[in-house]
KEGUGU-975195 format. One line per field, with one value per residue (C-alpha): x, z, y. Coordinates in Angstrom, 1 decimal, decimal comma. Each point is the difference from the previous one (the first is absolute). Last residue first. Example, Ala and Ser with C-alpha at 12.3 -4.5 7.8 and 13.67 -1.06 7.14 Angstrom:
c1	13,7|-1,4 $
c3	7,1|0,7 $
c2	-1,1|-3,4 $
***
This chain:
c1	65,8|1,8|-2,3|-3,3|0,7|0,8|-3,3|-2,1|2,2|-1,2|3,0|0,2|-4,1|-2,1|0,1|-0,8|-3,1|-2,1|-1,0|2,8|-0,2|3,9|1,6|-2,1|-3,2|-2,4|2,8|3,3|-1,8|-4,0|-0,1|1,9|1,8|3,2|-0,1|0,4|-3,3|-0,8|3,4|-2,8|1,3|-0,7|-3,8|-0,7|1,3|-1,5|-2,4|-2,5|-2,5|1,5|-0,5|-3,3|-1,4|-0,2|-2,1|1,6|-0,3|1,1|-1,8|2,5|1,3|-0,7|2,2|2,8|0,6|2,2|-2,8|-0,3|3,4|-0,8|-2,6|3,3|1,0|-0,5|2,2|-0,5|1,0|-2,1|-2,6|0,7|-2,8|0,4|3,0|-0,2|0,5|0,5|-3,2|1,5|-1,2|1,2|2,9|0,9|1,8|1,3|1,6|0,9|2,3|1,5|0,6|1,4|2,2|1,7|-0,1|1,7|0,4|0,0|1,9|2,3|-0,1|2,9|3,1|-2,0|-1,2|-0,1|-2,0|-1,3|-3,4|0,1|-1,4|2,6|-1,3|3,6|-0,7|-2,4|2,3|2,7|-2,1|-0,9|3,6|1,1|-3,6|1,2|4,1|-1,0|-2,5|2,8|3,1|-2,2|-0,7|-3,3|0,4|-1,8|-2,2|-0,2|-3,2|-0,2|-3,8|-1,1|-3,8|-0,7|3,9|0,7|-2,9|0,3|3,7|-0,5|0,3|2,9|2,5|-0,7|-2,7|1,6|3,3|-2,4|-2,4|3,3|1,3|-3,0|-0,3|1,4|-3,0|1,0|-2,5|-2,9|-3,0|-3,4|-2,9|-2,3|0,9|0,7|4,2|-0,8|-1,7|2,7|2,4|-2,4|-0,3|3,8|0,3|-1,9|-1,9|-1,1|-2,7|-0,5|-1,5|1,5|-0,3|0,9|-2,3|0,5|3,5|0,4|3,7|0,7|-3,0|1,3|3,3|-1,6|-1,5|3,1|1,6|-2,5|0,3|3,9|-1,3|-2,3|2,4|2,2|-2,7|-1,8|-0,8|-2,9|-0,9|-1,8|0,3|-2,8|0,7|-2,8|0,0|0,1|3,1|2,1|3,8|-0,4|-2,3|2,9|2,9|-2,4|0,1|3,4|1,1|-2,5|2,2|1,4|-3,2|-1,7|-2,6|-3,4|-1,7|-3,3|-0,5|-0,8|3,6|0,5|-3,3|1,6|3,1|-1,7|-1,5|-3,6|-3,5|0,3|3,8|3,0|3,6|1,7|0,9|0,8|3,1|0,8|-1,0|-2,6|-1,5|-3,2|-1,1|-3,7|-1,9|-2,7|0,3|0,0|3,9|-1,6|-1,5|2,5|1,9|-3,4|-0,4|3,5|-0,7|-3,2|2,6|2,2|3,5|1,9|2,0|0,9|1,1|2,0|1,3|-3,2|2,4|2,2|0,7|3,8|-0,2|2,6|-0,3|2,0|3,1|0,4|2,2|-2,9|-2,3|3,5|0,1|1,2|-2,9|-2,7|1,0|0,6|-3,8|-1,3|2,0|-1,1|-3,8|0,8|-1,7|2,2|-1,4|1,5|-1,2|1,9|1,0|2,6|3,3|2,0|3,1|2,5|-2,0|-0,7|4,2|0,7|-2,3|1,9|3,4|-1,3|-1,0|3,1|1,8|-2,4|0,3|-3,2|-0,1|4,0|-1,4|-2,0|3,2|0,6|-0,6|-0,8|-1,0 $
c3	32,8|-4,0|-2,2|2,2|1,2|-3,5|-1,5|2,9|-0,9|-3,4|-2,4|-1,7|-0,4|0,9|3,8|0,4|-3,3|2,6|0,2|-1,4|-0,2|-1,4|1,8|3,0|1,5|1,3|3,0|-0,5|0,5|0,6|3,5|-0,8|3,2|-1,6|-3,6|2,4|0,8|0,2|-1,9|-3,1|-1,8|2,2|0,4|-3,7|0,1|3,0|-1,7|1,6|-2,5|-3,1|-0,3|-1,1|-3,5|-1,5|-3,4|-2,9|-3,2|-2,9|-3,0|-2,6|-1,1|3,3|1,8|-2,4|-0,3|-3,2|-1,5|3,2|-0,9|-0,8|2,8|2,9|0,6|3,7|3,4|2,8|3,7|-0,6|3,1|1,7|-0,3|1,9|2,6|-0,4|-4,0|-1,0|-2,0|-2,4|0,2|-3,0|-1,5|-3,6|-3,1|-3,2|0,1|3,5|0,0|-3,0|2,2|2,5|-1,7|-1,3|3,5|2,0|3,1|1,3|2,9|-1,3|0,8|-1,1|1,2|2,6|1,2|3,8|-0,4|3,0|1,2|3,5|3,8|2,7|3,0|0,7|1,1|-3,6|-2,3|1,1|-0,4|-3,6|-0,5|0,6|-1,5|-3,3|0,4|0,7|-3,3|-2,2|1,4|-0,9|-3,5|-0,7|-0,3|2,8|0,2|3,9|1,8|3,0|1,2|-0,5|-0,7|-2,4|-0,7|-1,1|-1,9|-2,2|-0,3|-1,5|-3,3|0,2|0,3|-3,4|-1,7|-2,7|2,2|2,8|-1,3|-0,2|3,5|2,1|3,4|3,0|2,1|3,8|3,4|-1,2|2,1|-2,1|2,4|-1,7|-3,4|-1,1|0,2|-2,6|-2,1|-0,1|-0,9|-2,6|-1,3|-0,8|-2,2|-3,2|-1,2|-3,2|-0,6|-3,9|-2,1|-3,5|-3,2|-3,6|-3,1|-1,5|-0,2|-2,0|-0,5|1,9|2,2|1,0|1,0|1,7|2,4|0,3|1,3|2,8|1,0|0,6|1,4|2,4|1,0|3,2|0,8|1,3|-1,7|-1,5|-3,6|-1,8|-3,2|-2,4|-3,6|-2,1|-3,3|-3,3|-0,2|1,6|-0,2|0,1|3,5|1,1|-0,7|2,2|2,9|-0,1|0,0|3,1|1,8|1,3|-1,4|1,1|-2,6|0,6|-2,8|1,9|-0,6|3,4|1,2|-0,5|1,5|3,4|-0,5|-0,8|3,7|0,9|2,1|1,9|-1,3|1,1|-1,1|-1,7|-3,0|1,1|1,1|-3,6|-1,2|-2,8|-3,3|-0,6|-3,5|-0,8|-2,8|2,0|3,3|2,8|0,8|0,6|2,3|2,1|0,1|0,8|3,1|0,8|-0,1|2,1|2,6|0,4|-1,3|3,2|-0,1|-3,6|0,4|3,3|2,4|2,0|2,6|1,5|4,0|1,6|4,3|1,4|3,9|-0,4|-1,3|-3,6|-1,5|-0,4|-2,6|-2,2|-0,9|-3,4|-1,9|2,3|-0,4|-3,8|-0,1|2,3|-2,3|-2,8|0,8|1,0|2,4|3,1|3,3|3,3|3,6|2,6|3,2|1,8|0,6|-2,8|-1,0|1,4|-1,7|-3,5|-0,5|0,9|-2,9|-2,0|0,7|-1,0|-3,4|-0,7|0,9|-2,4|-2,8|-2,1|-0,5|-0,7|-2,8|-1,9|-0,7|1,0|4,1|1,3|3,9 $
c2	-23,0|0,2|-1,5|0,1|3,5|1,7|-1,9|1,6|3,4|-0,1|1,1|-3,6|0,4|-2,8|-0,2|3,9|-0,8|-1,8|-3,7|-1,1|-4,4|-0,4|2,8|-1,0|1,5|-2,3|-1,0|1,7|3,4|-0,8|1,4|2,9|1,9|-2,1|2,0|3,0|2,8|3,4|1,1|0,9|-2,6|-2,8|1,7|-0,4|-3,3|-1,6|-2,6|-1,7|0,5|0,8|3,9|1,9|0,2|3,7|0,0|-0,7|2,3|-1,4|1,5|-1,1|3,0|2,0|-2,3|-0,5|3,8|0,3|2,3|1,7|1,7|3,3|-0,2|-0,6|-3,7|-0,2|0,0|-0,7|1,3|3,1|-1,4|-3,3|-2,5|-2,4|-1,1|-3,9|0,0|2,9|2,1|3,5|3,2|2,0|1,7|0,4|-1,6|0,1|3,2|-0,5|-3,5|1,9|2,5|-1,9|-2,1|3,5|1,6|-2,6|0,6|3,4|-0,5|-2,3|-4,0|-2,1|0,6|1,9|-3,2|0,8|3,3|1,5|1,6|0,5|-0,6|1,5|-1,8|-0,2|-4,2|-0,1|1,3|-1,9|-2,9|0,9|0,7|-3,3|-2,1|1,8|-0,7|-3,8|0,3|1,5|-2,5|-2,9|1,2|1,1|3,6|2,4|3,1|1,4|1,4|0,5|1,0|3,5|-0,9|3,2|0,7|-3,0|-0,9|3,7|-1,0|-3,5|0,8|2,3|-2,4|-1,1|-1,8|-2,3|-0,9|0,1|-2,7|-3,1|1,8|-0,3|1,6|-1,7|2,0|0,6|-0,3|-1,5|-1,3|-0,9|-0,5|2,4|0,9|3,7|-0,7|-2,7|1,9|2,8|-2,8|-1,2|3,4|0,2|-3,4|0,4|-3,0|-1,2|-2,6|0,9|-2,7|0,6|0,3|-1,2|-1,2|3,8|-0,6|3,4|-0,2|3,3|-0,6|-3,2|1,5|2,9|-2,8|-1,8|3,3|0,5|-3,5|0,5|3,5|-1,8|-3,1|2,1|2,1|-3,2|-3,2|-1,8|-0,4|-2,5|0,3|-1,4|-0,8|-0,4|-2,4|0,4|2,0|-2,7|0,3|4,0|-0,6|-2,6|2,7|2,4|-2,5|-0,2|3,1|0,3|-1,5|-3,2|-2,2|-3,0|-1,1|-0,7|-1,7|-1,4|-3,8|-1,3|-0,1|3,7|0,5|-1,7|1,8|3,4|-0,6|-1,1|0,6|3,5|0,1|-2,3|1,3|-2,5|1,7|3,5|-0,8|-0,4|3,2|-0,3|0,0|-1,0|-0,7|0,4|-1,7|-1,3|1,7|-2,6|1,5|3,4|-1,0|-1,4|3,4|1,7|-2,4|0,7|3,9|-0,7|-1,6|3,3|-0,4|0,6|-2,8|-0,2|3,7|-0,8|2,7|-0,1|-0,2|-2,6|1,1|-0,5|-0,3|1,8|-0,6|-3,5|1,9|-0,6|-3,2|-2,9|2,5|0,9|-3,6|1,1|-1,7|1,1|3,6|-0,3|-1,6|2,7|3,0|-1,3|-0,1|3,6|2,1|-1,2|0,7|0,9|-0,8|1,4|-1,1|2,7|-0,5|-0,4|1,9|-2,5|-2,9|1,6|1,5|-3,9|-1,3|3,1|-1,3|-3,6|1,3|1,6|-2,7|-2,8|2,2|0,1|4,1|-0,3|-2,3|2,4|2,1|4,1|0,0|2,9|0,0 $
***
């Protein structure tokens, strides 16, 4: 299929040619998972959950940054906000996302100064706008964010924003597939694979994953037409028992990705193991400012080193986005855990796939 303008990839025919294409083709019951918060917010958003075949059932992976931000990374968030003289700057999703003990909200409504931010341009203009204090970014995200945070960082070193850095909870997507095929209990039969990270990563990316576990694989847009054309080919994939690696967004995901954000993303960076929330620690799935850049290291500049806290008790999170669990198989979703009283960071975040269920189930 080649289609030239965004809205052919939202056309109700097109889409209802490929929902017919899904039912002739399926036969078998399959359990495919989306590793995109966008992706399970565009799904719920299009309905595309109430037009598959009863045997396809539609899994939301650890596809969230806000969601899989480890609790000890929360904890560091919120103390960073009792700092005298610190600014935090942050996500917005990150706001209401409870810690051990707090959120930034909370803090925020002590006293703190945290500030939402929608980069880490802004951030840096609030270190230049307030030399006398420190300015604290906290920075989550997957391959997608690093060499946006990559480049603020050699910004502040060009003009010497000594009162800047960051809290890096960076995650890189490909290990946390592998992880997922290592866990007991988790059953995948097709990856939707991110289209946001792949533009950044490339095909390529995922090839080592692919060919280790050789489970279909298939990169999709977000549009309605994208994700029906993913699930598609991951079926057909699945009833030839001919497992591959395919490119659904080719207009715009390469194969090699894209070298210059990655490079910069490189140069300032460097792999490490990283802690997700409900699947532990995952090793080379972080990333870390490299020794040139420790000076920008929030962390080490103010000593902060949390120790690992376990998950709200009661909460499924961790296990929802592993596919081992749905927001209903939660016995405090809807209950304990609403969009107003989150207990975990799935109902907080507008990519969290308890969230997606409450506002669209």
């Amino acid at each position: 299929m080649s289609l030239k303008y965004i809205e052919e990839y939202r056309d109700a025919l097109l889409a209802r040619g490929l929902v017919k294409k899904i039912h002739l083709v399926s036969k078998k019951n399959l359990r495919l998972m989306e590793v995109c918060g966008t992706h399970t917010t565009s799904i719920f958003r299009h309905g595309i959950r109430s037009v598959l075949p009863e045997g396809i059932t539609l899994l939301s992976g650890p596809g969230c940054p806000v969601c899989v931000t480890a609790q000890r990374d929360m904890d560091a968030f919120v103390a960073f906000a009792r700092v005298k003289n610190v600014i935090v700057t942050t996500f917005g999703d990150l706001m209401r996302v409870p810690g051990s003990r707090s959120t930034l909200a909370r803090e925020k409504a002590s006293g703190a100064d945290v500030r939402i931010v929608y980069s880490i341009s802004d951030a840096l203009a609030i270190a230049r706008e307030n030399k006398a204090k420190e300015v604290v970014f906290c920075a989550v995200g997957f391959e997608t964010t690093i060499p946006t945070i990559a480049a603020g960082i050699l910004m502040g070193i060009k003009e010497k924003l000594d009162n800047f850095s960051i809290y890096s909870a960076h995650k890189l997507t490909p290990p946390a597939l592998a992880a997922l095929m290592e866990t007991e209990g988790v059953s995948i039969d097709g990856f939707i694979l991110p289209g946001h990270v792949s533009v950044i990563t490339g095909t390529r990316a995922y090839q080592d994953t692919f060919e280790k576990y050789d489970i279909p694989s298939v990169i999709a847009g977000f549009e309605p037409v994208d994700i029906l054309t993913a699930i598609l080919r991951l079926i057909q994939q699945n009833e030839a028992g001919a497992p591959a690696l395919e490119n659904a967004y080719a207009r715009a995901v390469s194969d090699a990705g894209n070298e210059k954000a990655k490079q910069i993303m490189n140069q300032v960076f460097e792999i490490c193991d990283a802690t997700w929330r409900g699947i532990g620690q995952i090793p080379s799935s972080g990333m870390q400012l490299k020794q040139a850049f420790k000076k920008f290291d929030a962390a080490i500049k103010f000593g902060m080193d949390m120790p690992d806290v376990p998950e709200p008790k009661g909460c499924a999170c961790g296990e929802i986005l592993m596919g081992l669990k749905t927001p209903y198989d939660c016995a405090l979703y809807k209950t304990k855990c609403t969009p107003m009283t989150p207990v975990g960071p799935c109902m907080v975040s507008s990519e969290g796939s308890c969230a997606a269920f409450y506002r669209y189930s």
